[in-house]
C-alpha positions as CSV (number, residue, x, y, z in Angstrom):
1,X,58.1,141.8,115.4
2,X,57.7,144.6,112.5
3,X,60.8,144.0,109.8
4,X,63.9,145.8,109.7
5,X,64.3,148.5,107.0
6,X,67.0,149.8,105.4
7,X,66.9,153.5,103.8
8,X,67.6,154.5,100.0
9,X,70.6,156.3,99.3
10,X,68.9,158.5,96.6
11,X,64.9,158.7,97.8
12,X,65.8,158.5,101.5
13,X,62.4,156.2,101.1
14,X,62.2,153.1,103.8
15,X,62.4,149.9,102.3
16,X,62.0,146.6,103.7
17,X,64.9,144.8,104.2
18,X,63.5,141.0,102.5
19,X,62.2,143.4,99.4
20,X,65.6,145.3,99.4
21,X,67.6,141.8,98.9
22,X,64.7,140.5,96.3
23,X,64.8,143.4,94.5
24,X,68.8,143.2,93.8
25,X,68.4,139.7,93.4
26,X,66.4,140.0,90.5
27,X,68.3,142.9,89.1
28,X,71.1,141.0,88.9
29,X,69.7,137.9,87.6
30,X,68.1,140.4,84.9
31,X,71.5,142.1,84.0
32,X,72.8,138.8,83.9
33,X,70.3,137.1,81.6
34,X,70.6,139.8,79.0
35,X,74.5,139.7,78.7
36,X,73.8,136.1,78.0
37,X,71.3,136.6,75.6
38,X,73.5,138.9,73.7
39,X,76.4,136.5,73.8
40,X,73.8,133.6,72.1
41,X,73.0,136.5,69.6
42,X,76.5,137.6,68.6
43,X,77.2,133.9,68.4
44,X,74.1,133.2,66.1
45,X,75.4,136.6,63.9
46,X,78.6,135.0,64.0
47,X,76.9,131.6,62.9
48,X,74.9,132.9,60.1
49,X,77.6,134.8,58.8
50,X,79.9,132.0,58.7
51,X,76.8,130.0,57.0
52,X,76.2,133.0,54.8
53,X,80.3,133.5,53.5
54,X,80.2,129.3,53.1
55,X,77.3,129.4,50.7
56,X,78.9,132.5,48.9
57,X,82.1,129.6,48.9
58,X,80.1,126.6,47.6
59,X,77.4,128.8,44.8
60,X,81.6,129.9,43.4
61,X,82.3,126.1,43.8
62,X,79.1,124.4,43.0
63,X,76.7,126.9,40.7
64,X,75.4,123.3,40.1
65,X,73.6,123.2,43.5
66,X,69.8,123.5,43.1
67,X,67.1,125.0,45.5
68,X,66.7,121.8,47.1
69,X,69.9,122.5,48.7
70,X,69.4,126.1,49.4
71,X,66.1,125.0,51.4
72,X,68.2,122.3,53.5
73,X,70.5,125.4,54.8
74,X,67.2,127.3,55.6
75,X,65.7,124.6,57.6
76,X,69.0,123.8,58.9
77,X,69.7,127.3,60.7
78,X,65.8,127.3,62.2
79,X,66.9,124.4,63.7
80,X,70.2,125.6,65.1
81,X,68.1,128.5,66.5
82,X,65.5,126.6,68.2
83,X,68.0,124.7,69.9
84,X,69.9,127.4,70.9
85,X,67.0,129.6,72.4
86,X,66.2,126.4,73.8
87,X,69.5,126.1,75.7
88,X,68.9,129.5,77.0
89,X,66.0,129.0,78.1
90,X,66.6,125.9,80.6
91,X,70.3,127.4,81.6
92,X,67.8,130.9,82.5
93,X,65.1,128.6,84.1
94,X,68.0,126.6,86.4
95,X,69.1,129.8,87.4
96,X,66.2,131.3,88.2
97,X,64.9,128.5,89.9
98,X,68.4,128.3,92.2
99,X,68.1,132.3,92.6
100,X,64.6,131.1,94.0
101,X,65.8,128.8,96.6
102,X,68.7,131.1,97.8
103,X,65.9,133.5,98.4
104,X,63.8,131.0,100.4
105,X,67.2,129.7,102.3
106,X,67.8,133.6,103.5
107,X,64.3,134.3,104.3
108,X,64.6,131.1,106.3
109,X,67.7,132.5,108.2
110,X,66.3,135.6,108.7
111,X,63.4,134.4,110.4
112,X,65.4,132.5,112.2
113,X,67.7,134.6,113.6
114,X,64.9,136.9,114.8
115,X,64.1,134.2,117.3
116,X,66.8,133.7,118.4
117,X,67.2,137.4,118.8
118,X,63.9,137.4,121.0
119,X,65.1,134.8,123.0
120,X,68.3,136.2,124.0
121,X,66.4,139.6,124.7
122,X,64.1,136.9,127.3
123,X,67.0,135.7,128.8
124,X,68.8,139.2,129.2
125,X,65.6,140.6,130.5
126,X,65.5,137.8,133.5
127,X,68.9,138.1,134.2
128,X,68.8,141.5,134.5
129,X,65.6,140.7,137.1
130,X,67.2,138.3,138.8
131,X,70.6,140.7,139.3
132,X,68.3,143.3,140.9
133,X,66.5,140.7,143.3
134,X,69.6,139.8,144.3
135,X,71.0,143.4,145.3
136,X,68.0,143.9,147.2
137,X,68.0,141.0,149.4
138,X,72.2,141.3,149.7
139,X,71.0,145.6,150.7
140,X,68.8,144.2,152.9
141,X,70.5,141.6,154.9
142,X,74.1,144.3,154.9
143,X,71.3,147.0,156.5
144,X,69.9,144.4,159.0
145,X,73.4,143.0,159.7
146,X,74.6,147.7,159.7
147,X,71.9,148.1,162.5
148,X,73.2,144.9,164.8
149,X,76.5,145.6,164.3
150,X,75.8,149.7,164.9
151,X,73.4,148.8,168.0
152,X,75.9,146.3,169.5
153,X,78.6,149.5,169.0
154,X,76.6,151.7,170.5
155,X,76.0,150.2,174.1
156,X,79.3,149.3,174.0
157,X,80.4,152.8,173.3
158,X,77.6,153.6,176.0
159,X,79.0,151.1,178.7
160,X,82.6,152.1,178.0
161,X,81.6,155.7,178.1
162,X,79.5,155.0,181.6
163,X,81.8,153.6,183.0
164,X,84.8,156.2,182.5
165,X,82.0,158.1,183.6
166,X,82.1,156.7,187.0
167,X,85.7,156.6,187.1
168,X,85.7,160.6,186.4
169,X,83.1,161.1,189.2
170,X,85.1,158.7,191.4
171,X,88.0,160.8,191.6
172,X,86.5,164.1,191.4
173,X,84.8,162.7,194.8
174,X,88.1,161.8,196.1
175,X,90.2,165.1,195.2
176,X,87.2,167.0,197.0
177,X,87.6,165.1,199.8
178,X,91.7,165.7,200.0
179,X,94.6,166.7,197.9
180,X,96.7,164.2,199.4
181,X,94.5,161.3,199.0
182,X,94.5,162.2,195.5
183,X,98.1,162.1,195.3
184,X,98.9,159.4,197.0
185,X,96.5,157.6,194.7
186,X,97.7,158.5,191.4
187,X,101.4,157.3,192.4
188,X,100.6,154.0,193.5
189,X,98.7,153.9,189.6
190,X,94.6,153.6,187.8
191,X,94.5,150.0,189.2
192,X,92.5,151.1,192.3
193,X,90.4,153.9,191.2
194,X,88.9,151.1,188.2
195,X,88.7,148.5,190.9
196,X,86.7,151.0,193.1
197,X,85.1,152.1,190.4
198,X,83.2,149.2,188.8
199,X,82.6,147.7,192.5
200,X,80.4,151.2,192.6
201,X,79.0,149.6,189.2
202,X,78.8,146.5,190.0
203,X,76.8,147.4,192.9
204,X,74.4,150.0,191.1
205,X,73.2,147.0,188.9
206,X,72.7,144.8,191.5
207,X,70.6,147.1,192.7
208,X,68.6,147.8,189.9
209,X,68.4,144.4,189.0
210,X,67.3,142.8,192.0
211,X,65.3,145.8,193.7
212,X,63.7,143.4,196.4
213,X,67.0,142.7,198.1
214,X,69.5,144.5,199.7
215,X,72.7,145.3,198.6
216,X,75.3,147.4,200.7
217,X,78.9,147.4,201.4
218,X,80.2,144.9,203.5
219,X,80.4,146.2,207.5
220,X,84.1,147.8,208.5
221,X,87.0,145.5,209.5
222,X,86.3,143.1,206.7
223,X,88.9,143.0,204.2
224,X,88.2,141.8,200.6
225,X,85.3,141.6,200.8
226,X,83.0,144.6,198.6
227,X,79.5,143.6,198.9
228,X,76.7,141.7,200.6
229,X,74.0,140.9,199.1
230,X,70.8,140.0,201.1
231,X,68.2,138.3,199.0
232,X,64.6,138.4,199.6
233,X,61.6,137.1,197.6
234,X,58.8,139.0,196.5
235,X,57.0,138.3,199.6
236,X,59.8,140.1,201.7
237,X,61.1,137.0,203.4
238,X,64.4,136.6,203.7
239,X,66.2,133.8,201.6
240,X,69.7,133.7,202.3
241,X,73.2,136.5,201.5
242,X,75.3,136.3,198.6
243,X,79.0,138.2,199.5
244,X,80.8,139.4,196.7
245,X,84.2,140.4,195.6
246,X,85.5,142.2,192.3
247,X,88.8,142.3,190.9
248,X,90.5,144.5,188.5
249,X,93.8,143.2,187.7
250,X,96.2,141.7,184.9
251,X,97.3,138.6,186.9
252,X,94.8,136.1,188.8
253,X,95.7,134.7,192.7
254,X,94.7,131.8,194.1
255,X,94.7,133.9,197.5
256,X,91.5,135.0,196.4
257,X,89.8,132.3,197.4
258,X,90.8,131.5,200.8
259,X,90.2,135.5,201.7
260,X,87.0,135.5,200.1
261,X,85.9,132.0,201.9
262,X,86.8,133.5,205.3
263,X,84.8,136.9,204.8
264,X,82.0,134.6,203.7
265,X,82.3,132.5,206.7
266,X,82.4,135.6,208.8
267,X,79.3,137.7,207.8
268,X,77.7,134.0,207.7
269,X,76.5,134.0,203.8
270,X,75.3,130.9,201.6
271,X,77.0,132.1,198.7
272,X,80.3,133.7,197.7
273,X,81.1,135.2,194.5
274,X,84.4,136.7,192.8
275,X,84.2,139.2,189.7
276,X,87.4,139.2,188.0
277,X,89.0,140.5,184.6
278,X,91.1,138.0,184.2
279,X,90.2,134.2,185.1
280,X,92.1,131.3,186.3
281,X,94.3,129.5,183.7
282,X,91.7,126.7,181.3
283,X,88.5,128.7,182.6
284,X,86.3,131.2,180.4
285,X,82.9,132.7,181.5
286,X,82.1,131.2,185.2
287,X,83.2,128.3,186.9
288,X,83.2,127.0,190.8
289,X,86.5,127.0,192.9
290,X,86.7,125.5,196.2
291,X,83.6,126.5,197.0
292,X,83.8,130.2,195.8
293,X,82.0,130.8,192.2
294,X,84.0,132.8,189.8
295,X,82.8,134.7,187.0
296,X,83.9,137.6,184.5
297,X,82.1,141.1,184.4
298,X,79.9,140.0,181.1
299,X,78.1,137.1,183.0
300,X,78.0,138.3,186.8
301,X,74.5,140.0,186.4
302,X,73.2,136.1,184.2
303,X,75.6,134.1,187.5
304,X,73.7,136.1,190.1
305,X,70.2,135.7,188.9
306,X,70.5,131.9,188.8
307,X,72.4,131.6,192.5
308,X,69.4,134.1,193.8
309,X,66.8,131.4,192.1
310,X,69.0,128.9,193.9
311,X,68.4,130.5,197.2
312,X,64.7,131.4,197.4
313,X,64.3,127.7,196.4
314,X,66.1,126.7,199.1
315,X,64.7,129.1,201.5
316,X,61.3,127.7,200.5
317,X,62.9,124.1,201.0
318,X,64.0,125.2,204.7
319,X,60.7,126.0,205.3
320,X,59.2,122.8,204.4
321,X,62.1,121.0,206.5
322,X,61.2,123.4,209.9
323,X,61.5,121.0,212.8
324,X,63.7,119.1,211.4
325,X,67.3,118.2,212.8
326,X,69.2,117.8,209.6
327,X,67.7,120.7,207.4
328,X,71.5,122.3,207.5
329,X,73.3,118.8,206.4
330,X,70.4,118.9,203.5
331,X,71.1,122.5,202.7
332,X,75.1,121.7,202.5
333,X,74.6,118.8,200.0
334,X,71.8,120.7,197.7
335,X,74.3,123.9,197.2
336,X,77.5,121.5,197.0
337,X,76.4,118.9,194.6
338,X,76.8,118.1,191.2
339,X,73.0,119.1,190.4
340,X,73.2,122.8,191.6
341,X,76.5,123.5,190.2
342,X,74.7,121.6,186.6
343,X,71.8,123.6,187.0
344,X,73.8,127.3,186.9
345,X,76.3,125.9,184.3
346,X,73.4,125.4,181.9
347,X,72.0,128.5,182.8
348,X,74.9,130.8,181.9
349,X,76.2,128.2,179.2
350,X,72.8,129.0,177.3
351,X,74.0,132.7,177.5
352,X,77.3,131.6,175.6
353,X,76.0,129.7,173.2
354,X,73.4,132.3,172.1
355,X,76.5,134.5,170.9
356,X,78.2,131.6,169.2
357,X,75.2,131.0,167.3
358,X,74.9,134.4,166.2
359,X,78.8,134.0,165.4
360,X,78.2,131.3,163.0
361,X,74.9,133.0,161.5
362,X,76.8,136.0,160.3
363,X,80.0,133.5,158.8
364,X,77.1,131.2,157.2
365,X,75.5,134.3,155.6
366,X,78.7,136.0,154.4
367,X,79.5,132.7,152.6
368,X,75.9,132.9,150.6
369,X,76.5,136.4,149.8
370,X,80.0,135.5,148.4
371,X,78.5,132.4,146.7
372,X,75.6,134.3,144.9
373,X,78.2,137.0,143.8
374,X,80.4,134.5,141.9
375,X,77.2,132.5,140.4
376,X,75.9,136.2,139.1
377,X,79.0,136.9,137.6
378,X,79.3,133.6,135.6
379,X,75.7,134.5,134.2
380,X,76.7,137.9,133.2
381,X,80.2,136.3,131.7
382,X,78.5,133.8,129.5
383,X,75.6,135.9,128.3
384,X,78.1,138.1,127.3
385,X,80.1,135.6,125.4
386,X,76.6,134.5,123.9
387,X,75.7,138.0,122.8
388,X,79.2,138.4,121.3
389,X,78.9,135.2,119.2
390,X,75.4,136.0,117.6
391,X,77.0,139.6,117.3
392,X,79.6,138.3,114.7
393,X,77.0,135.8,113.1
394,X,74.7,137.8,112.6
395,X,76.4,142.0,112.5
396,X,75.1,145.2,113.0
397,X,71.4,144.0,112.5
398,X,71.8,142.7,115.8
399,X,70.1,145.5,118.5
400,X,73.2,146.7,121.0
401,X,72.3,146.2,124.7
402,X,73.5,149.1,126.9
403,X,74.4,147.0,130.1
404,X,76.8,144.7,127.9
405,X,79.0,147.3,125.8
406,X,82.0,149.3,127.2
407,X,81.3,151.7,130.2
408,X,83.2,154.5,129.0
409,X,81.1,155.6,125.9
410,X,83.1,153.6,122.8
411,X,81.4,151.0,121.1
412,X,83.5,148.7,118.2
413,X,82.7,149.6,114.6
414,X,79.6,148.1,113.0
415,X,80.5,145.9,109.9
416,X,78.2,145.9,107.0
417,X,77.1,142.0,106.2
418,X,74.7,143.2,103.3
């Protein structure tokens, strides 16, 4: 690190600053050595005058006093003189000599103070380098966590938007087909157009779901029932028939269930399954119900996936059990035990606990972000207390760092230490 200099107020010349201090050091020292040195000689004058006026005194007095006596005084004031340039001499060597070890002490500060200056500058530097690492990985994680958050908004906005879709379409088709329809339908409310409507939907992605298998309305005369479902593997062979049932309403009915269960016993199928807004009272996602399985819109497509699974299994266990008498009393048990109805619970639970654990993943990594924030703002706080308390140790010598003074342009008056 190259010395800090200081300009000349009349050359304009740059001077070191450790030659600037030595240099008034010894001017002063200088100035100050001769204003003793004329004090010792205005107080020899004095001496030898006062000597001179008392031998003027005592040849009056004594005129009897021989040159024995006048040689006495002469020796007498070489003495006093020796030991008074003597006495200057060690009070000028004591000085200099403490002048000489002030010199060394500040030097020895100095040099001092630039390290710790260099090692503040280290620590500023990571800090700084650490505060940028950490707005990158908090940009990255609030983009990744943008695009979920956008994605997730967008198929809903897409569903939503499908579905009104459908619901436009579906009574366009029915005011083309007659005005009084139409009006008959609006006053009795929306409820039945949307209940239409997503049975349409809910059929479409059946269908494109499970292309193998056939999905159509249920026959005429069959009320309550919307669709039936006839599954088939991918060998063609037909497994068994799922009915199902959708319901758009605020308020649940047990009278579901017993309707349902007779259209299921009447088009003869293995399976019967109710869609519903709103679930029975102490149930969320899917659940089985004397019999019937009831689900909400979100998991129908995951609930119909494992009860098809279920059938071509046992369709492939029927086959194995040709012959014999009591394949149907073996079919009964399988789909009304406690092992199927485990099997699909798993199943579909998996699908709920996939979104819980995203849920907690996003809380988790919110509480780091908030954590890191206050731990970078404690650094910042007591670097800047640090940089303020070698600031007023050691002035305006001290370099300013941009990042730590006032954001609006003022900075506080520089003091002059020298």
């Amino acid at each position: 690190m190259s010395n800090q200099t200081i300009a000349c107020p009349y050359c304009a010349k740059e001077i070191p600053l450790t030659e600037t201090l030595s240099h008034q050091i010894k001017e002063e020292l200088r100035k100050e050595f001769e204003l003793k040195a004329k004090e010792r000689e205005l107080e020899i004058a004095r001496r030898e005058k006062s000597l001179a006026e008392e031998m003027k005194t005592l040849e009056d007095a004594r005129k009897t006093i021989d040159q024995q006596v006048f040689q006495k005084l002469q020796a007498e004031k070489e003495k006093l003189k020796r030991e008074s340039r003597k006495e200057v001499e060690d009070a000028i060597r004591v000085e200099l000599k403490d002048l000489k070890d002030q010199n060394v002490e500040k030097e020895r500060k100095l040099v001092e103070a630039q390290r710790v200056e260099l090692e503040f500058r280290k620590k500023v530097r990571e800090l700084e380098e650490l505060r940028k690492n950490q707005e990158l990985e908090i940009t990255r994680k609030l983009d990744e966590e943008r695009k979920i958050i956008s994605e997730k908004a967008r198929k809903e906005a897409e569903e939503e938007m499908r579905l009104k879709l459908l619901e436009k379409e579906k009574q366009l088709e029915d005011t083309k087909k007659a005005l009084d329809e139409a009006k008959r339908k609006a006053q009795q409310g929306s409820m039945q157009t949307q209940g239409e409507v997503l049975e349409l939907d809910l059929e479409s992605l059946l269908k494109a779901q499970f292309p193998t298998d056939t999905i159509e309305p249920v026959p005429k005369g069959i009320r309550g029932a919307d669709i039936l479902q006839k599954v088939h593997n991918k060998s063609g062979h037909y497994c068994g028939a799922m009915i199902w049932e959708s319901k758009h309403t605020k308020a649940w009915s047990d009278g579901w269930l017993s309707k349902l269960k007779d259209d299921q016993r009447e088009v003869k199928a293995e399976i019967a399954v109710l869609v519903t807004e709103t679930m029975p009272k102490g149930i969320e996602g899917f659940a089985q119900i004397e019999g019937v399985w009831v689900a909400d819109y979100a998991l129908s497509i995951a609930l119909a996936s494992v009860l098809r699974t279920s059938l071509m299994e046992l369709a492939q266990h029927k086959l194995s059990l040709v012959g014999k008498s009591e394949k149907m009393e073996v079919l009964y048990n399988y789909l009304s035990g406690p092992e199927f109805r485990q099997k699909i619970e798993a199943i579909v639970e998996s699908f709920k606990s996939m979104k819980e654990d995203l849920d907690q993943e996003k809380r988790a990594i919110i509480k780091i972000w908030a954590k890191r924030e206050k731990q970078i703002e404690k650094i910042v706080n007591n670097t800047a207390g640090m940089y303020g308390d070698m600031q007023g140790i050691i002035g305006a010598t001290l370099p300013h760092i941009k990042s730590l003074e006032l954001t609006d342009g003022t900075e506080p008056p520089e003091t002059d230490d020298t």
